[in-house]
N, CA, C and O atoms as a DFTB+ gen file, in Angstrom:
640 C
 N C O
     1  1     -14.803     -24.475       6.939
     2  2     -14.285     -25.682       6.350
     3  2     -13.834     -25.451       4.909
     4  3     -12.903     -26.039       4.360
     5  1     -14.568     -24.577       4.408
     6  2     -14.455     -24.398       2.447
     7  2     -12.447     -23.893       2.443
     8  3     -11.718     -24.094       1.472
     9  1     -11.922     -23.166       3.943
    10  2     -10.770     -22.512       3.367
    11  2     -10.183     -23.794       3.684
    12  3      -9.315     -23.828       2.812
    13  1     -10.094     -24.549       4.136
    14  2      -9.364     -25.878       4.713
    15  2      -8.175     -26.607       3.822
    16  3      -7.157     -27.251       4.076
    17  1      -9.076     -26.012       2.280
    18  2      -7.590     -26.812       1.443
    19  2      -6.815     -25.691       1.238
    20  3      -5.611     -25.852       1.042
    21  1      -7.401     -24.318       1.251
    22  2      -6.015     -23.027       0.767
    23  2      -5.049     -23.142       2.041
    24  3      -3.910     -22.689       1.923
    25  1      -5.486     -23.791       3.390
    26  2      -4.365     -23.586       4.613
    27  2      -3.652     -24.929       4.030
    28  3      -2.504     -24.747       3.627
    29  1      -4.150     -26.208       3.931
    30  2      -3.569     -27.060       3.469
    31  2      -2.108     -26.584       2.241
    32  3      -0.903     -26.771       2.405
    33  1      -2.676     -26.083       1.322
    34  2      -1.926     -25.743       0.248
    35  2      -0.640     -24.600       0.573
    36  3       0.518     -24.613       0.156
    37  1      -1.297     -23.671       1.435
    38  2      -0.399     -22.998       2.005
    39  2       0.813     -23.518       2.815
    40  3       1.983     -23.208       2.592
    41  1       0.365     -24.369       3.806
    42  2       1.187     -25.164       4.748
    43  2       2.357     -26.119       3.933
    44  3       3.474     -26.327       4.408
    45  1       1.910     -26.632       2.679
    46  2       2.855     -27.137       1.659
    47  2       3.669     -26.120       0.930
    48  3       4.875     -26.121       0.683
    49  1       2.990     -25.486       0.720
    50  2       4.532     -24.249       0.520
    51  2       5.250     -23.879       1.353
    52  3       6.481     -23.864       1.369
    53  1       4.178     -23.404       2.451
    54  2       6.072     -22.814       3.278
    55  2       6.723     -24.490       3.639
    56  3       7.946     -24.428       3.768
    57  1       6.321     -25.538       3.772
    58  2       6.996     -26.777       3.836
    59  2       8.262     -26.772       2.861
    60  3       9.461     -26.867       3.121
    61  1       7.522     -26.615       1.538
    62  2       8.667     -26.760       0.329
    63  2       9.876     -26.140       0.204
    64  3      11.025     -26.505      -0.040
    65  1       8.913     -24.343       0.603
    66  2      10.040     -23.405       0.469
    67  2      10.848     -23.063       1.850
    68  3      11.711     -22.189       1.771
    69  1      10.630     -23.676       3.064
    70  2      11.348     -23.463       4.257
    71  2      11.284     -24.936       5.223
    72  3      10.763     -25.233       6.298
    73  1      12.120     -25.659       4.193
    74  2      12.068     -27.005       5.195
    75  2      12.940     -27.370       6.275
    76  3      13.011     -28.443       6.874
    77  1      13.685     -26.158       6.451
    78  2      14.157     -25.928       7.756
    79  2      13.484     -25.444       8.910
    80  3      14.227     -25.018       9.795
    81  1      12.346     -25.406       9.104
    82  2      11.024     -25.437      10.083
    83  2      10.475     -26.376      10.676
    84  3      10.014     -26.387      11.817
    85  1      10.525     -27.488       9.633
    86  2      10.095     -29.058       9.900
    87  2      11.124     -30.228       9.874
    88  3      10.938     -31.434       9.708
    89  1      12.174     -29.574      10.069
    90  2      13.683     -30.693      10.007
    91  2      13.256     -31.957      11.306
    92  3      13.538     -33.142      11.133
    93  1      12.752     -31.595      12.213
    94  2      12.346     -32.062      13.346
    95  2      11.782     -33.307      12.876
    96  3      12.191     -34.406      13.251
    97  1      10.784     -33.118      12.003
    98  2       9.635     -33.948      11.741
    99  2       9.877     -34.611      10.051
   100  3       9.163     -35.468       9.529
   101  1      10.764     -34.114       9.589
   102  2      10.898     -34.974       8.468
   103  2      12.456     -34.716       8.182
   104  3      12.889     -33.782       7.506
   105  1      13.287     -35.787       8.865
   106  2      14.783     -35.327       8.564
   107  2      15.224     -36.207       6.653
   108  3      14.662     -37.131       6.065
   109  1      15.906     -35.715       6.434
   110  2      16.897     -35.921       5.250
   111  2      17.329     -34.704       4.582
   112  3      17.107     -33.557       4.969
   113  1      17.972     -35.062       3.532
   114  2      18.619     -34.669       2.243
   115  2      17.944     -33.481       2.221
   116  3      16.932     -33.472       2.922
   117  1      18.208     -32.442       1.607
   118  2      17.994     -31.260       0.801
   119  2      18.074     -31.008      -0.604
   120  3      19.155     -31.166      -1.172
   121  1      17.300     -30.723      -1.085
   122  2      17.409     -30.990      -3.007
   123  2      17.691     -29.576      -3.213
   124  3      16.890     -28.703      -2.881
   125  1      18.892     -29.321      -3.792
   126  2      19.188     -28.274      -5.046
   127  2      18.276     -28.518      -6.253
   128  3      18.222     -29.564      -6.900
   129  1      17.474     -27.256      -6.489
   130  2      17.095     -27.197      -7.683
   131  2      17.416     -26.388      -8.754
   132  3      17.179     -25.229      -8.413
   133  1      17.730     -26.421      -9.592
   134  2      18.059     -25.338     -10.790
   135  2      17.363     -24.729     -11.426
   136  3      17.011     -25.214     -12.502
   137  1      16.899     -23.476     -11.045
   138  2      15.901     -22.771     -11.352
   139  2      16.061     -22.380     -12.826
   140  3      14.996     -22.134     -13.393
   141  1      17.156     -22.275     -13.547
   142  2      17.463     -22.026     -14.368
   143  2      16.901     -22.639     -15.426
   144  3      16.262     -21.967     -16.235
   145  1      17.073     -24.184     -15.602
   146  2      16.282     -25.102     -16.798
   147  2      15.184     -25.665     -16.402
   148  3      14.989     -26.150     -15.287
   149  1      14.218     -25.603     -17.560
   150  2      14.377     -25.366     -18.867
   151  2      13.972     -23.835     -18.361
   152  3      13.453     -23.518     -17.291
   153  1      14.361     -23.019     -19.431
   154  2      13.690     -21.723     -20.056
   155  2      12.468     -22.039     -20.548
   156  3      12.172     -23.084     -21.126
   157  1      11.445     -20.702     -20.199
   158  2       9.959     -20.880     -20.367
   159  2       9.928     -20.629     -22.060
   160  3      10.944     -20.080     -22.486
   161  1       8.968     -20.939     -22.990
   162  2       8.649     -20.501     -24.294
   163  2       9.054     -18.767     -24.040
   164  3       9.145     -18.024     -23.062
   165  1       9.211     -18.653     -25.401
   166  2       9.437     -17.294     -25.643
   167  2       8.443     -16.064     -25.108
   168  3       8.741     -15.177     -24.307
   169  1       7.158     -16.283     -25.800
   170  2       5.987     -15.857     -25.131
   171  2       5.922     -15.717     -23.688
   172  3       6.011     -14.529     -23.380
   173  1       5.820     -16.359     -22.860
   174  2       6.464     -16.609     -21.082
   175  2       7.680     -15.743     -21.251
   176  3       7.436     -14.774     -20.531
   177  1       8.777     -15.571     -21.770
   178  2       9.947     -14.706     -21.650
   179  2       9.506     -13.547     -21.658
   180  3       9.740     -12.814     -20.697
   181  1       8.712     -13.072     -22.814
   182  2       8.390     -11.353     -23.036
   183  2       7.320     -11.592     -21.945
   184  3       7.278     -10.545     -21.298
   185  1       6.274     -12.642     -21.345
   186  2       5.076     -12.025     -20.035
   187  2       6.049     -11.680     -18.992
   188  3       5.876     -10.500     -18.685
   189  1       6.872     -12.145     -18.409
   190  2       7.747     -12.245     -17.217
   191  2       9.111     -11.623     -17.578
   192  3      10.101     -12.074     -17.002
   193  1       9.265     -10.565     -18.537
   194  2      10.302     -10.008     -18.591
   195  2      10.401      -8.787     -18.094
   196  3      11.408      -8.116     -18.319
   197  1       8.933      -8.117     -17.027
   198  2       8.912      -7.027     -16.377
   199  2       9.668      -7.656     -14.973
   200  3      10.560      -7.079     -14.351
   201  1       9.131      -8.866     -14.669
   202  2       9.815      -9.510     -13.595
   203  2      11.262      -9.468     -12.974
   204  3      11.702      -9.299     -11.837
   205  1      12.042      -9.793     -14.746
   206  2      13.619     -10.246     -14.728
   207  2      14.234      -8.700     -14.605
   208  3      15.156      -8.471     -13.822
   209  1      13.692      -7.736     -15.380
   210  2      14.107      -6.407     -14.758
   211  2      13.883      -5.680     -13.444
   212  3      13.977      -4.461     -13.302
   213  1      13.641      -6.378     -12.696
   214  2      13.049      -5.788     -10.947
   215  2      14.715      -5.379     -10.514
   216  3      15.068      -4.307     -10.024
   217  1      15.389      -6.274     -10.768
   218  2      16.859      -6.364     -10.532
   219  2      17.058      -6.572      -8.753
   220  3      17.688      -5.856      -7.974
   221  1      16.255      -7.843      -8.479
   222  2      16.075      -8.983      -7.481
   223  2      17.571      -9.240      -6.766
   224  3      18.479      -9.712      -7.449
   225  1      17.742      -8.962      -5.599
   226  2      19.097      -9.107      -4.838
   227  2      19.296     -10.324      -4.919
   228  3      18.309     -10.969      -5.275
   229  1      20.678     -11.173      -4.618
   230  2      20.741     -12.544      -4.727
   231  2      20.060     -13.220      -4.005
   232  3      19.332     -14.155      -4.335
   233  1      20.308     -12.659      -2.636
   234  2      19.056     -13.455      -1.849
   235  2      17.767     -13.408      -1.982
   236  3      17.200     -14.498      -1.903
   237  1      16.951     -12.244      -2.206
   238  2      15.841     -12.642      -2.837
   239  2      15.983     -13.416      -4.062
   240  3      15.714     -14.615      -3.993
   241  1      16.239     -13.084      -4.809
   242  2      16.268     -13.840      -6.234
   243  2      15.924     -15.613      -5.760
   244  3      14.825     -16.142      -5.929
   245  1      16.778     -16.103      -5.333
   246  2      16.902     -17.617      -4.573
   247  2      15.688     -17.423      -3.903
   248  3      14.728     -17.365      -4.672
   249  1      15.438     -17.310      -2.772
   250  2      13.750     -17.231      -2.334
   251  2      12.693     -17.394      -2.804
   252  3      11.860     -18.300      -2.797
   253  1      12.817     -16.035      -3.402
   254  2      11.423     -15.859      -4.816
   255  2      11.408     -16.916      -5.411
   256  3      10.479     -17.692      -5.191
   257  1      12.594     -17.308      -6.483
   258  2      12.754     -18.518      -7.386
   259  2      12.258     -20.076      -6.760
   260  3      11.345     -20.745      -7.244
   261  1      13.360     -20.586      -5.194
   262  2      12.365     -21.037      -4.774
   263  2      10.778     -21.467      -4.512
   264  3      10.264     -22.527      -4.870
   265  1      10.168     -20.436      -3.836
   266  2       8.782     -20.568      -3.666
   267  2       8.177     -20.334      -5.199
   268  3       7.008     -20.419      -4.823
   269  1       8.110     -20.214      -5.955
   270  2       7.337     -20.216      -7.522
   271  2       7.600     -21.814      -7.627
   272  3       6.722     -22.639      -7.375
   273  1       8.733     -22.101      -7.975
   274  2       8.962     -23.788      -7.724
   275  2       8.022     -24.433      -7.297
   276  3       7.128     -24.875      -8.020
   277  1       8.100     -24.619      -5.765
   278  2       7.431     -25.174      -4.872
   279  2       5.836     -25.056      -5.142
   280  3       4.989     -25.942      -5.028
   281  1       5.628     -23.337      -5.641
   282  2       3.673     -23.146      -6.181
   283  2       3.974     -24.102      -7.367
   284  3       3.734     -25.270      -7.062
   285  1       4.319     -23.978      -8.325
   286  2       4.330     -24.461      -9.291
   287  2       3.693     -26.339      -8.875
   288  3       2.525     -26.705      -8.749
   289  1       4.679     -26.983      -8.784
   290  2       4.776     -28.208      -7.863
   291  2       3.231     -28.630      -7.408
   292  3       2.345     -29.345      -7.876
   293  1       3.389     -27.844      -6.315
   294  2       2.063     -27.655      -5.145
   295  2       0.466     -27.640      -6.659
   296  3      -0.270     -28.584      -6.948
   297  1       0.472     -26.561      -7.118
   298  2      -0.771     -26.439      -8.064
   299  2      -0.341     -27.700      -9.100
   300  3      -1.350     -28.311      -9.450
   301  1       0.540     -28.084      -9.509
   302  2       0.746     -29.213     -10.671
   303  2       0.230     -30.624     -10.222
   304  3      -0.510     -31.351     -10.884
   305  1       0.721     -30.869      -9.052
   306  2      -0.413     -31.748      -8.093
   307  2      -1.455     -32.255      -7.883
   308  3      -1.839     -33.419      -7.996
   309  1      -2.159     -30.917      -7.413
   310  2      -3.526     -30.748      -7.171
   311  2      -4.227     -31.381      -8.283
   312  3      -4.756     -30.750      -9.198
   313  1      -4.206     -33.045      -8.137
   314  2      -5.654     -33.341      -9.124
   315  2      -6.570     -33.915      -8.222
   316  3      -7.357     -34.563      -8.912
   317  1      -6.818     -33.993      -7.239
   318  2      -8.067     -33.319      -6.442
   319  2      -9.480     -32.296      -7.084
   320  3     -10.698     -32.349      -7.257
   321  1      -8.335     -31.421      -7.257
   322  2      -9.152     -29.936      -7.517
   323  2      -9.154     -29.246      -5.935
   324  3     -10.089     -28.708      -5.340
   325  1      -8.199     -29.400      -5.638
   326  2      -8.464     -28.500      -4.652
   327  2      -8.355     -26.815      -4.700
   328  3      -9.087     -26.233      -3.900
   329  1      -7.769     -26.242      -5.300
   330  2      -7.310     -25.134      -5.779
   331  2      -8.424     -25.619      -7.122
   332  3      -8.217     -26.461      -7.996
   333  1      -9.770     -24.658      -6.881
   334  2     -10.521     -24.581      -7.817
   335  2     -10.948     -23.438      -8.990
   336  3     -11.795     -23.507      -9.880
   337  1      -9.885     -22.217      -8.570
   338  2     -10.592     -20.909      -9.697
   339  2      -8.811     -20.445      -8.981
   340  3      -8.005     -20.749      -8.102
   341  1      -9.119     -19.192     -10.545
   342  2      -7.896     -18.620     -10.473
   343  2      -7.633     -17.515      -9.084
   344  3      -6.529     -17.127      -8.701
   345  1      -8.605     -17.252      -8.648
   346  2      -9.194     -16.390      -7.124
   347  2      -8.125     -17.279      -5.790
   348  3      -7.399     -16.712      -4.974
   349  1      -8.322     -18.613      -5.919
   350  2      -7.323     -19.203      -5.234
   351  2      -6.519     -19.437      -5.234
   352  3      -6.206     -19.979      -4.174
   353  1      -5.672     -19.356      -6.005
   354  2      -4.211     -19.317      -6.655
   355  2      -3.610     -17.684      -6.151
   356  3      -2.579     -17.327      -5.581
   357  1      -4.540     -17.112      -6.558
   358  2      -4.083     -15.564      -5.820
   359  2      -3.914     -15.416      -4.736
   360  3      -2.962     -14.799      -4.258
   361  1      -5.122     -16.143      -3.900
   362  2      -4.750     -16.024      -2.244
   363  2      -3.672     -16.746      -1.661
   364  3      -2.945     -16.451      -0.711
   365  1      -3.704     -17.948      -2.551
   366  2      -2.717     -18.750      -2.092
   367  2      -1.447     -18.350      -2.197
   368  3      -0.638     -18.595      -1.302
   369  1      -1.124     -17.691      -3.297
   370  2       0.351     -16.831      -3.305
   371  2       0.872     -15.690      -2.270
   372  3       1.919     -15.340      -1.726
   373  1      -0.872     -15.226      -2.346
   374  2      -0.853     -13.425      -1.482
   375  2      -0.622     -14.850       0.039
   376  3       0.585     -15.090       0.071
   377  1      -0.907     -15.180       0.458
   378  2      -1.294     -15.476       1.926
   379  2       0.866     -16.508       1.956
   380  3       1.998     -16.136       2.265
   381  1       0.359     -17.546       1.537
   382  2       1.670     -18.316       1.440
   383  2       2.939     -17.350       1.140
   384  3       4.015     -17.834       1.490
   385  1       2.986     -16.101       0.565
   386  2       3.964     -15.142       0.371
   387  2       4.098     -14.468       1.810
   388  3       5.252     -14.278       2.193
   389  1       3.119     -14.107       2.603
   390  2       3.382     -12.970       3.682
   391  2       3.723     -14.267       4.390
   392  3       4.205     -13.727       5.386
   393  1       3.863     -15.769       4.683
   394  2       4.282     -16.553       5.788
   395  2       5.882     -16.796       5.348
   396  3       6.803     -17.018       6.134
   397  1       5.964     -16.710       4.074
   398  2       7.390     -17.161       3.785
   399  2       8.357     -16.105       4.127
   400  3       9.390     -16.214       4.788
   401  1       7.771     -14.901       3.479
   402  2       8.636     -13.809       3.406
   403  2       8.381     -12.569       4.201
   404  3       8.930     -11.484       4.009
   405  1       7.520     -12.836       5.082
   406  2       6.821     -11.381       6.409
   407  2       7.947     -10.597       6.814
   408  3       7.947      -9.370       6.712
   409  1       9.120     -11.402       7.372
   410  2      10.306     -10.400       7.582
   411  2      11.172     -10.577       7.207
   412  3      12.136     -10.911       7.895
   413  1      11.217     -10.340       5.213
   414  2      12.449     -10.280       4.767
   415  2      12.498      -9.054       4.009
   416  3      13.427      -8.707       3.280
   417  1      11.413      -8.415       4.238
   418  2      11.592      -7.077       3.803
   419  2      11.284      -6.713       1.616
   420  3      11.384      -5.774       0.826
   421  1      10.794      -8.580       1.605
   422  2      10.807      -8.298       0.135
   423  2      10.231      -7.497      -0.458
   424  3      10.701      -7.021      -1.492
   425  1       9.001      -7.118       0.059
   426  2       7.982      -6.473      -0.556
   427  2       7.745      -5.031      -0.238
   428  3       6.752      -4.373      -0.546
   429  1       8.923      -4.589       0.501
   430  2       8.913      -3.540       0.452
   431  2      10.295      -2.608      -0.394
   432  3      10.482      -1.409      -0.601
   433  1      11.127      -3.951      -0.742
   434  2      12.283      -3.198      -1.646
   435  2      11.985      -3.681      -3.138
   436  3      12.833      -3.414      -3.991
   437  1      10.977      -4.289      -3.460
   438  2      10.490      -4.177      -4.846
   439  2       8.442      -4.055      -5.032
   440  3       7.637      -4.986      -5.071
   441  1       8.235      -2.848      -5.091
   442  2       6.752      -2.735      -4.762
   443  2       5.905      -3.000      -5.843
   444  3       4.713      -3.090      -5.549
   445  1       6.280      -3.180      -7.282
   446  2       5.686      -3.804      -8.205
   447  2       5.448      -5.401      -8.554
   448  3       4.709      -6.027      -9.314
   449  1       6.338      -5.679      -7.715
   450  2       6.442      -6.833      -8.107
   451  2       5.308      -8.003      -8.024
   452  3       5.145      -8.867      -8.886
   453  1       4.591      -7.870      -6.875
   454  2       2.987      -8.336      -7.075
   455  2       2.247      -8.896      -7.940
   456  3       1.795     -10.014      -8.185
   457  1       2.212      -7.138      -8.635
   458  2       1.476      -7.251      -9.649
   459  2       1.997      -7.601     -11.000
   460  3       1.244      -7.875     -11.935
   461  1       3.288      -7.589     -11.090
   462  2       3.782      -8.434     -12.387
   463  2       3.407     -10.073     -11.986
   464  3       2.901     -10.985     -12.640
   465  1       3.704     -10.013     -11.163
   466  2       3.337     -11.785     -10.625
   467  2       2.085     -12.175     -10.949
   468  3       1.932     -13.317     -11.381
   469  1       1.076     -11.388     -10.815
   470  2      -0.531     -11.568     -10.858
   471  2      -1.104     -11.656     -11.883
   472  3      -2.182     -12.192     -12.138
   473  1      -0.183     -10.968     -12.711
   474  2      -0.054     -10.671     -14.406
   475  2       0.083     -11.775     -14.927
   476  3      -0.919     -12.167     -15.525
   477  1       1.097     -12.553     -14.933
   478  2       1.500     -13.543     -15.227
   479  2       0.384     -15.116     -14.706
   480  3       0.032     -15.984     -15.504
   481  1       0.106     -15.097     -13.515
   482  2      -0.920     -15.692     -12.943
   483  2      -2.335     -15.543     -14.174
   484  3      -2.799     -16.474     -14.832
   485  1      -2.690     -14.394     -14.197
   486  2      -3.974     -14.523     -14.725
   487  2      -3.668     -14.455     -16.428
   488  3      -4.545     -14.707     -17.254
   489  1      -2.195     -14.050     -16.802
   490  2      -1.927     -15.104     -18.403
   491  2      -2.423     -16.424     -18.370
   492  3      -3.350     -16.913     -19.016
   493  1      -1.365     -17.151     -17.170
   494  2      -1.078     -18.598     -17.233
   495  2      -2.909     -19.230     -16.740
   496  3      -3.238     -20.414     -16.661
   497  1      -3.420     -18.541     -16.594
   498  2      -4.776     -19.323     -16.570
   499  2      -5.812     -18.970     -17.817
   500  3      -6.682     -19.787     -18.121
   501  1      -5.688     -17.833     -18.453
   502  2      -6.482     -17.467     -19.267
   503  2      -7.373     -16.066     -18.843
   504  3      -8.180     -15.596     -19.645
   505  1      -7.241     -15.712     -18.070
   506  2      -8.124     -14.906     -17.264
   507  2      -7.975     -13.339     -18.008
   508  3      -6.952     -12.834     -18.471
   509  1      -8.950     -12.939     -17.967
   510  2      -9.329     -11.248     -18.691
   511  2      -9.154     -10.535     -17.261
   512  3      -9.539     -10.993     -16.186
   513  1      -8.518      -9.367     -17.468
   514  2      -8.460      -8.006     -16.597
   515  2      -9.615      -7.194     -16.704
   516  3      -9.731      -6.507     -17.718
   517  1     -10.449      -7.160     -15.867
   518  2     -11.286      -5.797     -16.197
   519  2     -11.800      -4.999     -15.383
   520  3     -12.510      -5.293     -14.422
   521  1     -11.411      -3.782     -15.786
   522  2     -12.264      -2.557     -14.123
   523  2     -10.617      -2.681     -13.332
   524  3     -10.419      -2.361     -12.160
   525  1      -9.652      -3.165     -14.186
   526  2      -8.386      -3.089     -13.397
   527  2      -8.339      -4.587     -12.558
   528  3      -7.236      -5.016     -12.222
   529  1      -9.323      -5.203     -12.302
   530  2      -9.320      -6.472     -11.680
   531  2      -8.880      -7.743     -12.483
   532  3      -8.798      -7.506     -13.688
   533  1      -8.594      -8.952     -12.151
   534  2      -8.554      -9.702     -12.753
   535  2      -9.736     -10.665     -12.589
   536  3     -10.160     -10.890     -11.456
   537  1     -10.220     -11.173     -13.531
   538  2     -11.789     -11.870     -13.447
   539  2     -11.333     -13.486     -12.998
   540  3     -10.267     -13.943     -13.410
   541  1     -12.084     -14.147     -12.275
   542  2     -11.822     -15.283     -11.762
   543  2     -12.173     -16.502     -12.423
   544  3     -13.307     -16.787     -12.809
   545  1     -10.875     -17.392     -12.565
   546  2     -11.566     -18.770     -14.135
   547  2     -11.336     -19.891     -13.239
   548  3     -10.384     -20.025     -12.470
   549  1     -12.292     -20.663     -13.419
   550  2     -12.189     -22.150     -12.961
   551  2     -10.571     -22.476     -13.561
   552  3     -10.179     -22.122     -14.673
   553  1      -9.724     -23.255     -12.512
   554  2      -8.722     -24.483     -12.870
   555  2      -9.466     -25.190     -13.256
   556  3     -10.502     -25.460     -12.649
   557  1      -9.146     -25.666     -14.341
   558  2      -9.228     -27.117     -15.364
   559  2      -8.074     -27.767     -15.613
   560  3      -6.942     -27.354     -15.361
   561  1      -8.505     -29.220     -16.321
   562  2      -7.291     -30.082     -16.506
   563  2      -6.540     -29.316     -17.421
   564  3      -5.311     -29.341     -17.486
   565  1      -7.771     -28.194     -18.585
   566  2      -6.746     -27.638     -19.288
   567  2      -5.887     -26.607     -19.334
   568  3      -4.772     -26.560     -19.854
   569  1      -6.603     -25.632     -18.643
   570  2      -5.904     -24.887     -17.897
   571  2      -4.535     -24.432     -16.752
   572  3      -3.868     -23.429     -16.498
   573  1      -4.634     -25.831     -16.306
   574  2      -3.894     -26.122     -14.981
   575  2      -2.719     -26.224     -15.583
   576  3      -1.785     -25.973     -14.822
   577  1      -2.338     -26.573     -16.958
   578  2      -0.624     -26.927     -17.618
   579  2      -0.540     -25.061     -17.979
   580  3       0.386     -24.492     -17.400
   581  1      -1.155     -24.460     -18.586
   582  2      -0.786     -23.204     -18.752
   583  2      -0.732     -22.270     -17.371
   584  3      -0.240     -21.167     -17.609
   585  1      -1.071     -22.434     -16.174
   586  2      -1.019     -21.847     -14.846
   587  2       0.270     -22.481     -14.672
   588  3       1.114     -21.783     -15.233
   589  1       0.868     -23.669     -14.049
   590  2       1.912     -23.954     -13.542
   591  2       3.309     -24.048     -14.857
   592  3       4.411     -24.373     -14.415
   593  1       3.218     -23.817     -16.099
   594  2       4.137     -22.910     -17.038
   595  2       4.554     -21.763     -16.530
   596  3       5.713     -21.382     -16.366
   597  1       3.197     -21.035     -16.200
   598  2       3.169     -19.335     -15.846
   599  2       4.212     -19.083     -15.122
   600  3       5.228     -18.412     -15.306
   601  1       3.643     -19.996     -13.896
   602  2       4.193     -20.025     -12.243
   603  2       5.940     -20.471     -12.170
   604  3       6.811     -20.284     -11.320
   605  1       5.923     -21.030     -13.290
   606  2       7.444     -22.000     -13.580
   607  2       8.461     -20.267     -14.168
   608  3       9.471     -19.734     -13.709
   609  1       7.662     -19.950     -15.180
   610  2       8.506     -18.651     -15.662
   611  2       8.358     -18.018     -14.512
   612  3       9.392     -18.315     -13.913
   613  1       7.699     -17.297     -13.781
   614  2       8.028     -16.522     -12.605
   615  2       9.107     -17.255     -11.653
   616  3       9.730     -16.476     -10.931
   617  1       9.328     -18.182     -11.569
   618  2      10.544     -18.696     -10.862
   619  2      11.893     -18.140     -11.398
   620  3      12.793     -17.543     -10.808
   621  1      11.754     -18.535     -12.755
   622  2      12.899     -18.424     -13.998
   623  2      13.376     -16.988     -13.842
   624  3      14.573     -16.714     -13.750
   625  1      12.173     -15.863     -13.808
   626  2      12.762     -14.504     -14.212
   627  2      13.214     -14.677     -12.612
   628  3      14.363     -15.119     -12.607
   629  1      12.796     -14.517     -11.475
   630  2      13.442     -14.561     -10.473
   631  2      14.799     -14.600     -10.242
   632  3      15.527     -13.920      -9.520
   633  1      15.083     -15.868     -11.268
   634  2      16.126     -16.677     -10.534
   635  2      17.373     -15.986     -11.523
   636  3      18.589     -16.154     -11.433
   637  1      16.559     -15.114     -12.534
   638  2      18.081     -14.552     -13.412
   639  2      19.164     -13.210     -12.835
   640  3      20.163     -12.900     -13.485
C-alpha cells in the first residue's frame, strides 16, 4: 500500500506527458507549452548547463522537456505530501522515465544524462552527495518551491 501514491504519481505523468494513451477517456484540446519561458535564475543555468550541452535531438529534446514539465506540475501539486523525501522523487523520475521513454532509445544515445538530472534533483531539494550517493531529505513546504524550480530548469536545458 505505502507505494500506492509513487504508481499514482507515476500514472499522472505518463498521463501528462502521453495523453494520447487516454484520448479514449478524456477527449479535448491539447495544450502547447513553451518550454522556453521563463528562464530558470542564473544559478539553475550554470546547475543544468551540463544538461543543455548533451546536444538532445529534436525529438528528444520535446519529450524530455515535456515530461520535466509535467514532474514539475505533478510534484508542485502534491500538497497532500504524497511524494514525501527526495528518495521519491528519484524513483518517481527513474520509474515514470522507463514508462514514457522504454522504446525510444533515449537512454541509450545520451548515457549521462541521468545523472546530470539527479544532480539537479538533489540541488533543487537541498540534498548532500555522499559515498557518491545522494542522501535522502524530507519534501517540505519549503523545500518543495526549490525542487520543482530544479525540475522546471531541467525542462528548459532540454528544451534548448
Amino acid at each position: 500500500m505505502k507505494n500506492i501514491g509513487l504508481v499514482l504519481v507515476s500514472v499522472a505523468l505518463v498521463m501528462a506527458f502521453r495523453p494520447d494513451l487516454f484520448r479514449f477517456a478524456f477527449p479535448g484540446d491539447d495544450t502547447n507549452v513553451n518550454v522556453h519561458d521563463p528562464a530558470p535564475t542564473e544559478t539553475l543555468q550554470k546547475i543544468v548547463a551540463p544538461i543543455k550541452s548533451v546536444g538532445l535531438g529534436v525529438d528528444d529534446s520535446q519529450r524530455l522537456s515535456k515530461f520535466y514539465l509535467a514532474l514539475a506540475d505533478v510534484i508542485e501539486r502534491d500538497e497532500n505530501g504524497i511524494v514525501k523525501s527526495s528518495a521519491e522523487v528519484r524513483l518517481i523520475n527513474e520509474r515514470s522515465g522507463r514508462l514514457c521513454f522504454g522504446k525510444t532509445g533515449i537512454a541509450g544515445r545520451y548515457p549521462r544524462l541521468a545523472e546530470e538530472i539527479d544532480a539537479v534533483i538533489g540541488f533543487g531539494t537541498g540534498a548532500a552527495r555522499i559515498d557518491g550517493k545522494w542522501e535522502s531529505v524530507e519534501i517540505t513546504h519549503e523545500n518543495r518551491r526549490g525542487l520543482v524550480e530544479a525540475i522546471r530548469a531541467v525542462a528548459w536545458a532540454c528544451g534548448r
